[in-house]
C-alpha positions in Angstrom: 0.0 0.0 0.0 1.3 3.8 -0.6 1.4 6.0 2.1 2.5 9.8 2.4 4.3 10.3 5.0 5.3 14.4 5.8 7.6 15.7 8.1 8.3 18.9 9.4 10.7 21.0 11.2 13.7 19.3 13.0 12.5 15.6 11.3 12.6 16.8 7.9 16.3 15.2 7.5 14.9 12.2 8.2 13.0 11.6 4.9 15.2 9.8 1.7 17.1 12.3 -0.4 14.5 11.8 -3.6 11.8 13.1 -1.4 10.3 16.0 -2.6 10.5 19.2 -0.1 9.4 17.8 3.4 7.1 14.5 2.1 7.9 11.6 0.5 5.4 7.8 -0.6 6.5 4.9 0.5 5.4 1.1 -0.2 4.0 -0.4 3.3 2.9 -4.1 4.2 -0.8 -4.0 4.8 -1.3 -3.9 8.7 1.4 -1.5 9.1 1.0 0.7 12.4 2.3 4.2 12.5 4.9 3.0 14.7 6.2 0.7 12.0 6.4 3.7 9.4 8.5 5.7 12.5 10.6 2.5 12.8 11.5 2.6 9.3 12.3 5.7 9.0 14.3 6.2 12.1 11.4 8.8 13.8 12.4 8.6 17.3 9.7 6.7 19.1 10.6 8.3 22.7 10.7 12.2 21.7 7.3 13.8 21.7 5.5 15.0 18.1 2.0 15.8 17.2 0.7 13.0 14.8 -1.7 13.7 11.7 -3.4 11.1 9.9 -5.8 12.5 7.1 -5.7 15.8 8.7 -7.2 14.4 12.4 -5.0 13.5 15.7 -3.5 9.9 15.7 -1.6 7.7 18.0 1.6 5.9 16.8 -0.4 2.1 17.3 -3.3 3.2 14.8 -3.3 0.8 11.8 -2.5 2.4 8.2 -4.5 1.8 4.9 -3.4 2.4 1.5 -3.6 6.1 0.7 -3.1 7.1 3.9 -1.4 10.4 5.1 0.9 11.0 7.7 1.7 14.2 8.9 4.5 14.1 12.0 5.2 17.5 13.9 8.1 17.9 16.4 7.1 20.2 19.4 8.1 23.5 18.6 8.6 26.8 21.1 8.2 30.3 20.5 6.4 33.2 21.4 
């Protein structure tokens, strides 16, 4: 299945070099969790990050489908 997976900010490196700006697809097994896409790409699992699945708030166990969109944000400070 093809997922988009976007990151932001501070995770940005994290995507491969053909990406495209801060987003890239990727080919997942069916039954892949959020937490699997993190593992592959090296998104550490222990730092906090506001997660974005088709535009709503999702936790890193939720199960992905094909099509899906993933949008990760690290915390960010400011004023």
């Amino acid at each position: 299945m093809k997922i988009q997976l976007i990151l932001y900010a501070s995770l940005a490196h994290l995507l491969p070099e053909e990406s495209s700006g801060n987003s890239c697809f990727v080919e997942m097994a069916p039954g892949t969790t959020i937490r699997s896409l993190f593992e592959r790409f090296q998104v550490p699992l222990d730092s906090p990050k506001i997660i974005f699945l088709n535009g709503r708030h999702a936790m890193e166990d939720h199960l992905l489908h094909n099509g899906d969109r993933i949008a990760v944000f690290p915390p960010i400070a400011g004023g």
